[in-house]
mmCIF file of the C-alpha atoms, coordinates in Angstrom:
data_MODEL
# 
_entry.id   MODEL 
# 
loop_
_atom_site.group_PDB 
_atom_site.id 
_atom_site.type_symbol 
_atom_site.label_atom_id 
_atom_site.label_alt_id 
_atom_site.label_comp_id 
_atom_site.label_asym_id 
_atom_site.label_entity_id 
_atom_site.label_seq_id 
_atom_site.pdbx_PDB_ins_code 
_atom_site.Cartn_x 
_atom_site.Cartn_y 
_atom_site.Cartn_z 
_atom_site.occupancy 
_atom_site.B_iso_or_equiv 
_atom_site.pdbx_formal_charge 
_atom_site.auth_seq_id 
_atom_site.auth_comp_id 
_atom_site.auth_asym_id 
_atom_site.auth_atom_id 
_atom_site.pdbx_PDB_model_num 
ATOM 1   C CA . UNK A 1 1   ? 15.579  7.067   -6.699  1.00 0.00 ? 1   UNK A CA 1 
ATOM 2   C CA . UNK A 1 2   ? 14.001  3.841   -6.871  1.00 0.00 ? 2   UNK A CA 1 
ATOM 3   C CA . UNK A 1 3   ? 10.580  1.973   -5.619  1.00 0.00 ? 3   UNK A CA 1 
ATOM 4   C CA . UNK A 1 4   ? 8.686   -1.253  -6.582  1.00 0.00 ? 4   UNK A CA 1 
ATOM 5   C CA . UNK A 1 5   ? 8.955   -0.277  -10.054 1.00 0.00 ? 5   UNK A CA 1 
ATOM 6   C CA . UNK A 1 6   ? 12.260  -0.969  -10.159 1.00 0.00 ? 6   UNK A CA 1 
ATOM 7   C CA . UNK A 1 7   ? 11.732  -4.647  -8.188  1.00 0.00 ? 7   UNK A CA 1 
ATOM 8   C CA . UNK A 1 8   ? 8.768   -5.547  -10.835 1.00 0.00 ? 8   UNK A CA 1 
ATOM 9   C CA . UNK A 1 9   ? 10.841  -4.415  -13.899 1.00 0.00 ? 9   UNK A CA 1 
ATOM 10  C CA . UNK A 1 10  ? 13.677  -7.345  -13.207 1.00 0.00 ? 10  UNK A CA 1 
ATOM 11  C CA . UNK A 1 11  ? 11.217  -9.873  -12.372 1.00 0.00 ? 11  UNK A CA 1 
ATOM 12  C CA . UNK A 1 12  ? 9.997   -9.636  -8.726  1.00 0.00 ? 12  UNK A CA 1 
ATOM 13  C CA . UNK A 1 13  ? 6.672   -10.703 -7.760  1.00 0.00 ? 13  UNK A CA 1 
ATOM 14  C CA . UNK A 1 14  ? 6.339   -7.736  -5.918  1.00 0.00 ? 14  UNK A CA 1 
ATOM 15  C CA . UNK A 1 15  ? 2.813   -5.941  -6.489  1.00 0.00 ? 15  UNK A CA 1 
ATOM 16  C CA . UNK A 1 16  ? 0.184   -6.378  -3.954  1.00 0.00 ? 16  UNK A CA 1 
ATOM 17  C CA . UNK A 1 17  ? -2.117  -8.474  -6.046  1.00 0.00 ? 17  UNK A CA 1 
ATOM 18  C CA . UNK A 1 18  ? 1.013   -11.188 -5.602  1.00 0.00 ? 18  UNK A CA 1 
ATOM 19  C CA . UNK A 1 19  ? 1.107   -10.426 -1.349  1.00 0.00 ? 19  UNK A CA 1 
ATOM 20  C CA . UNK A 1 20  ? -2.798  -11.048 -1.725  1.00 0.00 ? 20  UNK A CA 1 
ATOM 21  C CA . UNK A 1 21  ? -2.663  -14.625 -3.400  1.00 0.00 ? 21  UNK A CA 1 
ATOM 22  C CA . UNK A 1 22  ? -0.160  -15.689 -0.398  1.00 0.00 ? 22  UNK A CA 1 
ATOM 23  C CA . UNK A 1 23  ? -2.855  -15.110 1.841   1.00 0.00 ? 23  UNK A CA 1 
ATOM 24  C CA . UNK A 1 24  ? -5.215  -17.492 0.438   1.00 0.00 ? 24  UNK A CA 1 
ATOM 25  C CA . UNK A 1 25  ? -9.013  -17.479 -0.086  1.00 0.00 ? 25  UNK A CA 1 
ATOM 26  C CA . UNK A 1 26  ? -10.171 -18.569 3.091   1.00 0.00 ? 26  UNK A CA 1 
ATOM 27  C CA . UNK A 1 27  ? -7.460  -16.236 4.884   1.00 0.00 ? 27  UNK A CA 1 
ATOM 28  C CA . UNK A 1 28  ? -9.306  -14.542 8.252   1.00 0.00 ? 28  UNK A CA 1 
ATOM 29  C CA . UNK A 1 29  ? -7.381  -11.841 7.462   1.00 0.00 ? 29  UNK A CA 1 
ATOM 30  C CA . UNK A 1 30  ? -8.580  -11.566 4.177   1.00 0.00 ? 30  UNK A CA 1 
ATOM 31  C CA . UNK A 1 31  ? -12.301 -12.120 5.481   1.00 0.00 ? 31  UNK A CA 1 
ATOM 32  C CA . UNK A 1 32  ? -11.693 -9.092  7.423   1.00 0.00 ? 32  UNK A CA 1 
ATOM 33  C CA . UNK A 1 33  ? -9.636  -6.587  5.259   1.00 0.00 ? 33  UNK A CA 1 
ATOM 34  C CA . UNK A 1 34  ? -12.552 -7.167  2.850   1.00 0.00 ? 34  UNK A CA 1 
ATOM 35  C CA . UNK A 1 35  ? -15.084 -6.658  5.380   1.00 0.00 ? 35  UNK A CA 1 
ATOM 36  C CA . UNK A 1 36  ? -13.447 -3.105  6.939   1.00 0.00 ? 36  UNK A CA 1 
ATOM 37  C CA . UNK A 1 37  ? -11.973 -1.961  3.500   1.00 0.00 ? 37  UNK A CA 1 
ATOM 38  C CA . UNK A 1 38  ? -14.803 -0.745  1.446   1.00 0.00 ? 38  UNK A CA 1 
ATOM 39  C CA . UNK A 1 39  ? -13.016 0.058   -1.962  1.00 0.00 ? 39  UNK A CA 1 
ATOM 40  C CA . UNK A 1 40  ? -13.514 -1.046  -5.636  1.00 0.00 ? 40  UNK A CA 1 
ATOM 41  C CA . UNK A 1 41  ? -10.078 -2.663  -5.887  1.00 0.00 ? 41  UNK A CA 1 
ATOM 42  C CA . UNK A 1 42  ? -8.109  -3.290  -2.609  1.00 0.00 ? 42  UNK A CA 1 
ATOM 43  C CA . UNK A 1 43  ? -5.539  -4.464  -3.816  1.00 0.00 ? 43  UNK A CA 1 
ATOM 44  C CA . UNK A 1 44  ? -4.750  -1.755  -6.786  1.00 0.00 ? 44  UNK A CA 1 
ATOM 45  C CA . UNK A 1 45  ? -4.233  0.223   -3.871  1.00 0.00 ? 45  UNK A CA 1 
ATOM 46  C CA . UNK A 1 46  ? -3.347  -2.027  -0.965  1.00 0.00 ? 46  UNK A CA 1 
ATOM 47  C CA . UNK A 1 47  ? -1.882  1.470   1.161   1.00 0.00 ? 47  UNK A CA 1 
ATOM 48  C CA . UNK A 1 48  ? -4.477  3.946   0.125   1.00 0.00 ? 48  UNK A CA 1 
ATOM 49  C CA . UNK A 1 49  ? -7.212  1.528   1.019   1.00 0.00 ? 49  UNK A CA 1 
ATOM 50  C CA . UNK A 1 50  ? -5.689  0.996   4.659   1.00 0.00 ? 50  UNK A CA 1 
ATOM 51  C CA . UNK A 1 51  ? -5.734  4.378   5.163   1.00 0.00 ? 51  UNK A CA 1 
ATOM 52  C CA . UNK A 1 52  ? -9.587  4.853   4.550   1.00 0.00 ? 52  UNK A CA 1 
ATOM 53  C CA . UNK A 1 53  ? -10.298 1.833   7.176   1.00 0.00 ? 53  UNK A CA 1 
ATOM 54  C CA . UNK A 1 54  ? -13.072 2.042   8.512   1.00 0.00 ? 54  UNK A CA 1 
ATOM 55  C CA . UNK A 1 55  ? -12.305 2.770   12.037  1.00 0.00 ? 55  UNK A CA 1 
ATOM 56  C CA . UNK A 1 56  ? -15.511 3.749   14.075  1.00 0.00 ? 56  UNK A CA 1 
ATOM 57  C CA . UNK A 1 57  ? -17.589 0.736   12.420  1.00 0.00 ? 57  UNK A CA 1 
ATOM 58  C CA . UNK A 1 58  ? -14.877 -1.939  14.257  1.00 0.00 ? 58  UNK A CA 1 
ATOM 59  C CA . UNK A 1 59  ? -14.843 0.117   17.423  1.00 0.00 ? 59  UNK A CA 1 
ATOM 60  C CA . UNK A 1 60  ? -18.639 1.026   18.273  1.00 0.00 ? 60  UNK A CA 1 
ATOM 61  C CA . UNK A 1 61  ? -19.499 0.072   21.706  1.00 0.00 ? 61  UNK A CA 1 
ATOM 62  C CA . UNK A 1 62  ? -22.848 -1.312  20.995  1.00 0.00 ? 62  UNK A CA 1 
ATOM 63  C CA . UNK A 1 63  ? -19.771 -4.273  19.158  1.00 0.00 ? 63  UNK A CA 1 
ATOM 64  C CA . UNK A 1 64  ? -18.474 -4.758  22.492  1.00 0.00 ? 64  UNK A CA 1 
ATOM 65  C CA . UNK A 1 65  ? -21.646 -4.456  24.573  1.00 0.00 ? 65  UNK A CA 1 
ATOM 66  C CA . UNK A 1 66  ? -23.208 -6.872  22.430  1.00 0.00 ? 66  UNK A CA 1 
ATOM 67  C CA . UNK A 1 67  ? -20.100 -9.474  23.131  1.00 0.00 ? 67  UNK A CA 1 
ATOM 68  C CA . UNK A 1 68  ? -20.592 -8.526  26.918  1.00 0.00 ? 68  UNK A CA 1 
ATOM 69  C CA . UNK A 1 69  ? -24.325 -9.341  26.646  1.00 0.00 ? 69  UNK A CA 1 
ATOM 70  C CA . UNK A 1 70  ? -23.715 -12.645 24.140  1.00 0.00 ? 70  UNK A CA 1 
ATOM 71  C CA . UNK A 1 71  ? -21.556 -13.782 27.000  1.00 0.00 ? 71  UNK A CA 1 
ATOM 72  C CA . UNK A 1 72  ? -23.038 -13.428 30.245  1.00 0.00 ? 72  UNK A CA 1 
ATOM 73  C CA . UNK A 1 73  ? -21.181 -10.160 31.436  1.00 0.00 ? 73  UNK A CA 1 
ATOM 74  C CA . UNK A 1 74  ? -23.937 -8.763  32.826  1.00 0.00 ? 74  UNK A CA 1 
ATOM 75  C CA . UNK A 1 75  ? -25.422 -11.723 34.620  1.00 0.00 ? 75  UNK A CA 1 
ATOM 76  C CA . UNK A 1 76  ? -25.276 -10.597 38.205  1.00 0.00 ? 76  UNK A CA 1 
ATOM 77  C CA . UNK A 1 77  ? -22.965 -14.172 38.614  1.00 0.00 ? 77  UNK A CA 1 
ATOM 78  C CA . UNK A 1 78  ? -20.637 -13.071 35.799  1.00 0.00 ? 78  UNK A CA 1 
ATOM 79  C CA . UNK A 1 79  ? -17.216 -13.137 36.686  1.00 0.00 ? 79  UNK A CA 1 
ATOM 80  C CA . UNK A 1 80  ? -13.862 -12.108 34.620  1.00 0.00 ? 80  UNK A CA 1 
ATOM 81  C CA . UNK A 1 81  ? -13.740 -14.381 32.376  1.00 0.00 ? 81  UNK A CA 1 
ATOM 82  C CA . UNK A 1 82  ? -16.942 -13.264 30.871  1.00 0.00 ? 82  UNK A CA 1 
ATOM 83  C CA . UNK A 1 83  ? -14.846 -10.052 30.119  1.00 0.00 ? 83  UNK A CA 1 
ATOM 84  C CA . UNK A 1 84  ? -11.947 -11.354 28.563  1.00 0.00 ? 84  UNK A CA 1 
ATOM 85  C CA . UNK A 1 85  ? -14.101 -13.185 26.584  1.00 0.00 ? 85  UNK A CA 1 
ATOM 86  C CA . UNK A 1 86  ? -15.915 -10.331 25.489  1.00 0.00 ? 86  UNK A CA 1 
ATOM 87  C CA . UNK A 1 87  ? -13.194 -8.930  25.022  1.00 0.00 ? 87  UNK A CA 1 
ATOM 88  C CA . UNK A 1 88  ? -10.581 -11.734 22.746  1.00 0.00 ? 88  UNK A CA 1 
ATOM 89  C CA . UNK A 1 89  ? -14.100 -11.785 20.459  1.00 0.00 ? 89  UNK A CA 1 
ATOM 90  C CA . UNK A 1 90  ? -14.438 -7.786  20.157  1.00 0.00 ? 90  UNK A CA 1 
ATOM 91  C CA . UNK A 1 91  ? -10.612 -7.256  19.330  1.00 0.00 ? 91  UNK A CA 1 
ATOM 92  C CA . UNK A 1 92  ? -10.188 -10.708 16.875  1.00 0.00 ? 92  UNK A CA 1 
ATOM 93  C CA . UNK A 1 93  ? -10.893 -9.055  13.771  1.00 0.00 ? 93  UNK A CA 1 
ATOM 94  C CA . UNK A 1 94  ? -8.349  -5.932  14.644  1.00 0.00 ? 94  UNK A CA 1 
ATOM 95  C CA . UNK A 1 95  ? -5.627  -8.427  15.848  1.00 0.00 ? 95  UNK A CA 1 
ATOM 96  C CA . UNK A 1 96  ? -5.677  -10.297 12.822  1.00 0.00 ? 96  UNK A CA 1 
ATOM 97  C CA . UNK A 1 97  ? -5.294  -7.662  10.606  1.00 0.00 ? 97  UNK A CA 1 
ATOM 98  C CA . UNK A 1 98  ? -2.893  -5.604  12.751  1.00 0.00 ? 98  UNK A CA 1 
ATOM 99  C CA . UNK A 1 99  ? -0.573  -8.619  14.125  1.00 0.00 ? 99  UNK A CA 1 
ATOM 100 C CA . UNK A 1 100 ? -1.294  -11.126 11.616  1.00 0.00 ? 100 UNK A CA 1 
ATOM 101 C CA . UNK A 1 101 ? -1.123  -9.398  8.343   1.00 0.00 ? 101 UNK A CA 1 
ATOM 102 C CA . UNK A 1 102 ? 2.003   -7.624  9.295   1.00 0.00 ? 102 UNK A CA 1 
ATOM 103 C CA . UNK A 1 103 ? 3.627   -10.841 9.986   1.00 0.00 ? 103 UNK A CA 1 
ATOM 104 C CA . UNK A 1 104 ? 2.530   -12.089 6.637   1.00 0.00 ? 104 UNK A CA 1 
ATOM 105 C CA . UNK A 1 105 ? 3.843   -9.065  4.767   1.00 0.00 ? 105 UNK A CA 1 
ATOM 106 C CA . UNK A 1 106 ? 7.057   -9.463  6.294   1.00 0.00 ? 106 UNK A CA 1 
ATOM 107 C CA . UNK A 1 107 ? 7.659   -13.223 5.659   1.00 0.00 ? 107 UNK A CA 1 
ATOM 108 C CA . UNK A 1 108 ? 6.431   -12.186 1.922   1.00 0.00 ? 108 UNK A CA 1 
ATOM 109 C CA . UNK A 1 109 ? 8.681   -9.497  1.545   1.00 0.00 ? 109 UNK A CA 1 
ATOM 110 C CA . UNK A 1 110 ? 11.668  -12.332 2.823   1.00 0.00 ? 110 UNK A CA 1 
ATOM 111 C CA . UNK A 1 111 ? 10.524  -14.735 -0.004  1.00 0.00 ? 111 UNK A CA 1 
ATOM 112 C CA . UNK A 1 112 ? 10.686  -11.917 -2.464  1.00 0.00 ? 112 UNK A CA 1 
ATOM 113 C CA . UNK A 1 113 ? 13.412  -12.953 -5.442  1.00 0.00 ? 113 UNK A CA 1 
ATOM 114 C CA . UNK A 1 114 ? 14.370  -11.754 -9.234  1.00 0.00 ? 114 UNK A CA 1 
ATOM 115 C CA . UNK A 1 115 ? 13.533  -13.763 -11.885 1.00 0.00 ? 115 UNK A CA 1 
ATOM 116 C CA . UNK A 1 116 ? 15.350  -12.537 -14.573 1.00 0.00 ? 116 UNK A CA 1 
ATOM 117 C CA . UNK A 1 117 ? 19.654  -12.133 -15.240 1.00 0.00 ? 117 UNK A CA 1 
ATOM 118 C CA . UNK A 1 118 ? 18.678  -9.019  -17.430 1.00 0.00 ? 118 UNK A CA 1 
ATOM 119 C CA . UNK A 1 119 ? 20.210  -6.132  -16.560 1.00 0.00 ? 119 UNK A CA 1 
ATOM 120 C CA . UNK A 1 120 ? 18.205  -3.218  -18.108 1.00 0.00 ? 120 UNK A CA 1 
ATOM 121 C CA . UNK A 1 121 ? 19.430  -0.098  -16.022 1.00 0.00 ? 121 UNK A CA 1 
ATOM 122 C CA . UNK A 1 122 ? 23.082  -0.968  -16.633 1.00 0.00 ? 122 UNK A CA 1 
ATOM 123 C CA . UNK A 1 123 ? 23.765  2.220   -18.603 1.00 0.00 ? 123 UNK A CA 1 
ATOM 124 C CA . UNK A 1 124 ? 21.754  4.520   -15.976 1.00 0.00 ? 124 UNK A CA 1 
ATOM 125 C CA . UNK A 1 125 ? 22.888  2.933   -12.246 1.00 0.00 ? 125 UNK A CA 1 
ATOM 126 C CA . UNK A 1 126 ? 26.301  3.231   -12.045 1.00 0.00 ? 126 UNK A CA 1 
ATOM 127 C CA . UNK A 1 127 ? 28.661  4.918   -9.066  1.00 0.00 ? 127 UNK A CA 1 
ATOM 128 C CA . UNK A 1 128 ? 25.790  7.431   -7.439  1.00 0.00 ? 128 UNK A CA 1 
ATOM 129 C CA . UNK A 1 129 ? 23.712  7.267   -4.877  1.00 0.00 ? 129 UNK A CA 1 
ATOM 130 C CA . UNK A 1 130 ? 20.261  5.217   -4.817  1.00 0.00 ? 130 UNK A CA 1 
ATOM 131 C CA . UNK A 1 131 ? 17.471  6.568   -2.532  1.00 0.00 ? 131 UNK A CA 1 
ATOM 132 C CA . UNK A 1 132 ? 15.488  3.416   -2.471  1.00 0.00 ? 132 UNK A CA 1 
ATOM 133 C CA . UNK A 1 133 ? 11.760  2.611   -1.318  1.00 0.00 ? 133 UNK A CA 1 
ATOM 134 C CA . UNK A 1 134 ? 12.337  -1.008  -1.325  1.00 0.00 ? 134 UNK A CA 1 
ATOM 135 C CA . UNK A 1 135 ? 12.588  -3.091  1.363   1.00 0.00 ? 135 UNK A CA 1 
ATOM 136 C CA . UNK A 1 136 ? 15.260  -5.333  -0.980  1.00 0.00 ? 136 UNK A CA 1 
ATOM 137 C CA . UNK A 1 137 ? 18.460  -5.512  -1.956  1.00 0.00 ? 137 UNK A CA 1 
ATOM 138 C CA . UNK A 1 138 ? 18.180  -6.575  -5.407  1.00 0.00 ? 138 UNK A CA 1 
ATOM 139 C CA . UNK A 1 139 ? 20.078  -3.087  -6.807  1.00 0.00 ? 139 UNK A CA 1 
ATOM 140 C CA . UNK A 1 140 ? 23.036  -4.035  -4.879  1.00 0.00 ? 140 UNK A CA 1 
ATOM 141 C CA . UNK A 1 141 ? 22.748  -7.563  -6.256  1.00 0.00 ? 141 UNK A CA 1 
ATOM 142 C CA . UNK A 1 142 ? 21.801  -6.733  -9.771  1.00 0.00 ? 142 UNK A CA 1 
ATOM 143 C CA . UNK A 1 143 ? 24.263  -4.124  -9.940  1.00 0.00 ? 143 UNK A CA 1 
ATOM 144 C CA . UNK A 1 144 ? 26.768  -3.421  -7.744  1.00 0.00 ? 144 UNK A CA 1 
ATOM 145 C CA . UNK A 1 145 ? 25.945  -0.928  -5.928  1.00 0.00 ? 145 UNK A CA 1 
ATOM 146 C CA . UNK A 1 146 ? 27.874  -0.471  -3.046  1.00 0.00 ? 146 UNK A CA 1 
ATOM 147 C CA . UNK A 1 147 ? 25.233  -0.458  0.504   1.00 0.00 ? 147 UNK A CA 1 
ATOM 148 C CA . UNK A 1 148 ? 27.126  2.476   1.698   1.00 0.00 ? 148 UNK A CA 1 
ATOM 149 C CA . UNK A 1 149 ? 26.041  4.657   -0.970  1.00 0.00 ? 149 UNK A CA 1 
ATOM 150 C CA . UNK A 1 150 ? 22.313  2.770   -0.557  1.00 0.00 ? 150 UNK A CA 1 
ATOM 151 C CA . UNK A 1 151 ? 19.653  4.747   1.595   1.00 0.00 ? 151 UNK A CA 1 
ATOM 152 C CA . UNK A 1 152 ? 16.883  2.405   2.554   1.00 0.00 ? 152 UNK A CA 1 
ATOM 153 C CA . UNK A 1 153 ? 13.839  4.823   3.640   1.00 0.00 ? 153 UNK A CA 1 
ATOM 154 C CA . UNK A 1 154 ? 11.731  1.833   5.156   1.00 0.00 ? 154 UNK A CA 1 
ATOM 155 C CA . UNK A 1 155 ? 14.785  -1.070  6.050   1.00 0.00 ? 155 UNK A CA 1 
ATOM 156 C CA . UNK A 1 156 ? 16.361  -3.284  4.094   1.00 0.00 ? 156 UNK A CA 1 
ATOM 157 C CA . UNK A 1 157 ? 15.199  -7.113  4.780   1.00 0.00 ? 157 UNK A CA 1 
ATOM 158 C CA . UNK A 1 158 ? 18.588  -8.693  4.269   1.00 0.00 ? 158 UNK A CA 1 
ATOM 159 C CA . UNK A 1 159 ? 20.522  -6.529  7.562   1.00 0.00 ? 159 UNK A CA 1 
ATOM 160 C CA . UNK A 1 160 ? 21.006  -9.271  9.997   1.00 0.00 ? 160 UNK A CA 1 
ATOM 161 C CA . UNK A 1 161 ? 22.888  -9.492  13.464  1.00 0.00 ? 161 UNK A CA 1 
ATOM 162 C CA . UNK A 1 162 ? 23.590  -6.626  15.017  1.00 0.00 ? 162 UNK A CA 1 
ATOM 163 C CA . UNK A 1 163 ? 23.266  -4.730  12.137  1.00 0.00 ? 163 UNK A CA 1 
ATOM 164 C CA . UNK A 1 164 ? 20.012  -5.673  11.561  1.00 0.00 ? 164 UNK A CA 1 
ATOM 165 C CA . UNK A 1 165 ? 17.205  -3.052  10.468  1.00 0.00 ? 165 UNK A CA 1 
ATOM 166 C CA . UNK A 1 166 ? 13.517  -2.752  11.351  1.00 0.00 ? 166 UNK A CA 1 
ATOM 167 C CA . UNK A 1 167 ? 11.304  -2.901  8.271   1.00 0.00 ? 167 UNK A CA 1 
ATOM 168 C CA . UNK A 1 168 ? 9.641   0.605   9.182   1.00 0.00 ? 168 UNK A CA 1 
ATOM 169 C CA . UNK A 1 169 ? 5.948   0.345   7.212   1.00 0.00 ? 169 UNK A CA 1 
ATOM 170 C CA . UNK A 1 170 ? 3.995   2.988   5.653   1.00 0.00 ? 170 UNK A CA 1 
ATOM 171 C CA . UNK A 1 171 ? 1.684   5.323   7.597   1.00 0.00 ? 171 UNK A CA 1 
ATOM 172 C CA . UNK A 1 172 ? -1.232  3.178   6.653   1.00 0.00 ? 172 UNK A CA 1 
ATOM 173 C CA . UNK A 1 173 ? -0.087  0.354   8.151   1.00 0.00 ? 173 UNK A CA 1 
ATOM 174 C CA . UNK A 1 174 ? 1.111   1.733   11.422  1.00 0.00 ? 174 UNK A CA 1 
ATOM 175 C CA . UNK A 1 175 ? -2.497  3.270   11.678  1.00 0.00 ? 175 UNK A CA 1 
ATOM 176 C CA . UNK A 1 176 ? -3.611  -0.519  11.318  1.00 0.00 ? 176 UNK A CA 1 
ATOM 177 C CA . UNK A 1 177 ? -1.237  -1.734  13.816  1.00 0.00 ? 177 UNK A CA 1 
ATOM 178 C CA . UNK A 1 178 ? -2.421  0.972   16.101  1.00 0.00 ? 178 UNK A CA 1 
ATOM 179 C CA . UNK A 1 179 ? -5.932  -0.055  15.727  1.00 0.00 ? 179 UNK A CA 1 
ATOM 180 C CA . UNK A 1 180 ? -5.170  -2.749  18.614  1.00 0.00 ? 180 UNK A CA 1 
ATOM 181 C CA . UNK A 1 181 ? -4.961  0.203   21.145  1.00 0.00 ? 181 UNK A CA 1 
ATOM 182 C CA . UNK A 1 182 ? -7.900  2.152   20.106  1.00 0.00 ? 182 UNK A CA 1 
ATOM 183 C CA . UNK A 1 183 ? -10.286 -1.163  20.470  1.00 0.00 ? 183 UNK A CA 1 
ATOM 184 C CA . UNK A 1 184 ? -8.781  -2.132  23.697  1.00 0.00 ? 184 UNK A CA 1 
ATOM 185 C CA . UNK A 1 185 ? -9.244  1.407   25.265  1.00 0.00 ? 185 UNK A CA 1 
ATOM 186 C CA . UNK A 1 186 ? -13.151 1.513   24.387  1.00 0.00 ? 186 UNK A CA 1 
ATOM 187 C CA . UNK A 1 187 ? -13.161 -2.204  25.820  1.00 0.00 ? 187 UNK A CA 1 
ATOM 188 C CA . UNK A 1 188 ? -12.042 -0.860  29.067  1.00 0.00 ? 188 UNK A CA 1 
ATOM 189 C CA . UNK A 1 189 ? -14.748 2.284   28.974  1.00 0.00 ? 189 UNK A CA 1 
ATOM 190 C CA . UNK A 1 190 ? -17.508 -0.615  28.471  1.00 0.00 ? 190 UNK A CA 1 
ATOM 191 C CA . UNK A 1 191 ? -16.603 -3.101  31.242  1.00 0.00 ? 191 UNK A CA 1 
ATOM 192 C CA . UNK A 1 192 ? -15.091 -1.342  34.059  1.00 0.00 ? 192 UNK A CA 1 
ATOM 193 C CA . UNK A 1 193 ? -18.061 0.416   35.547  1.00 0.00 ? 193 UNK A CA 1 
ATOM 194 C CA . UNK A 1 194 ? -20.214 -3.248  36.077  1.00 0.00 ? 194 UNK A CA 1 
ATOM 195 C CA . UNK A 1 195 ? -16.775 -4.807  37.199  1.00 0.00 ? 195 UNK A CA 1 
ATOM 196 C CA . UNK A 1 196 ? -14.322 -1.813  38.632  1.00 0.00 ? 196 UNK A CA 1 
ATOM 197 C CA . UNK A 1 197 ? -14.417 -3.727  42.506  1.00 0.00 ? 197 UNK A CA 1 
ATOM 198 C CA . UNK A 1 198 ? -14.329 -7.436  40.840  1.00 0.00 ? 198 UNK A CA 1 
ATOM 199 C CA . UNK A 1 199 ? -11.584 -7.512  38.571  1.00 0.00 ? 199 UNK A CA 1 
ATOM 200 C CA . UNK A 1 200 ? -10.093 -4.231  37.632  1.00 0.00 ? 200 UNK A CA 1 
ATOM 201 C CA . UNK A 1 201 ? -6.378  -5.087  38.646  1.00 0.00 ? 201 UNK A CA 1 
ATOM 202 C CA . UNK A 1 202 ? -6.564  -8.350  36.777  1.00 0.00 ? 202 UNK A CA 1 
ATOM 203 C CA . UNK A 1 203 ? -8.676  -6.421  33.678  1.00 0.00 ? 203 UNK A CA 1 
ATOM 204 C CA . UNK A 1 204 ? -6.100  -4.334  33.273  1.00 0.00 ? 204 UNK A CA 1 
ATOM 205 C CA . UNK A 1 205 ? -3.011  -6.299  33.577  1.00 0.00 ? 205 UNK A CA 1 
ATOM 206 C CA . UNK A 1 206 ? -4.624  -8.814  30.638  1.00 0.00 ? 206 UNK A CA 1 
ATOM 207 C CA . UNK A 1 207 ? -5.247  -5.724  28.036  1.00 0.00 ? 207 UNK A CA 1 
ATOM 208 C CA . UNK A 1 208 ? -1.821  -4.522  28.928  1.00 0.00 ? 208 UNK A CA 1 
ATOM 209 C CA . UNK A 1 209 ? -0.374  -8.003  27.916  1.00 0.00 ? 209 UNK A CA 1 
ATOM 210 C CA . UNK A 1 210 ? -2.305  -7.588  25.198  1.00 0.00 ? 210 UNK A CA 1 
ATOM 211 C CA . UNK A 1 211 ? -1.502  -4.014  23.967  1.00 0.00 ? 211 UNK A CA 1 
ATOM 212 C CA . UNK A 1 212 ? 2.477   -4.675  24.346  1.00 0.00 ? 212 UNK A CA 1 
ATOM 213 C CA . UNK A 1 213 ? 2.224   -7.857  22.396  1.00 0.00 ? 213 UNK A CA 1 
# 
């Protein structure tokens, strides 16, 4: 059984202090996952801290109702596109950290490489089988192993064509990802009533775009 131990002992930038300083300083997603994720260190603990977001302070209606107000929604003129307004400002913070950040991680975890020709497990990885935690390959490269006898819990990065795997994240982060839904719905309790004869068809069509996406 191996995990990011195993990636970090032969070399690979792996921990999630490195995935951080890809993101950069002046990252939106970074504004925001330090914003939502109130934690001494959030990157000692990049999956713990995800799952202690902080889900009701993103999603309180007075957020949205406030967006609706900043933008004219309730102006007896308003049309739609004072909603969808609203709306692309309320859910900005949640999309970049659900769409964007996962799309980082996985173009991070494709750049991922060894830096070493070492070889310290020779004597303990030999013909068995490897439960691994990784999302790379480096324990077939390093040493031989043969993929069949290779069990990748979460994907491996380097299955391509039709054999191709999908990287399948951590509870944590599909409770971020989910995050889009959860906003959207409370968007929908907040400016349907004012709007149900106006633009409900059209309302509802946009968030579904939105949700599949």
């Amino acid at each position: 059984m191996i995990g990011n131990g195993f990636d970090m002992l032969h070399g690979v930038r792996s921990s999630y202090y490195d995935f951080s300083r890809t993101l950069g300083k002046r990252s939106s997603v970074r504004f925001y996952l330090e914003k939502y994720l109130k934690v001494d260190d959030l990157w000692a603990d990049f999956e713990g801290a995800l799952g202690k977001i902080n889900i009701e302070a993103m999603c309180q209606p007075y957020i949205i109702d406030n967006f609706l107000d900043i933008n004219g929604a309730y102006d007896e003129d308003a049309g739609a596109a004072e909603i969808y307004m609203s709306a692309e400002m309320a859910v900005e913070p949640i999309l970049s950290m659900s769409t964007e950040l996962m799309d980082r991680f996985r173009k991070w975890i494709g750049s991922l490489h060894t830096n070493t020709n070492d070889r310290p497990l020779c004597n303990v990885i030999k013909d068995g089988k490897v439960l691994n935690f990784n999302y790379t390959e480096f324990v077939e490269d390093l040493y031989g192993v043969d993929a069949g006898n290779i069990c990748y819990i979460h994907g491996c990065r380097k299955k391509t064509g039709r054999g191709r795997q999908r990287l399948i994240f951590r509870e944590p982060m599909m409770r971020l990802m989910n995050l889009k839904m959860i906003t959207l719905q409370s968007i929908i309790w907040m400016s349907m009533p004012s709007y149900y004869t106006m633009c409900s068809r059209s309302l509802c069509r946009w968030l579904w775009r939105l949700m599949i996406h």
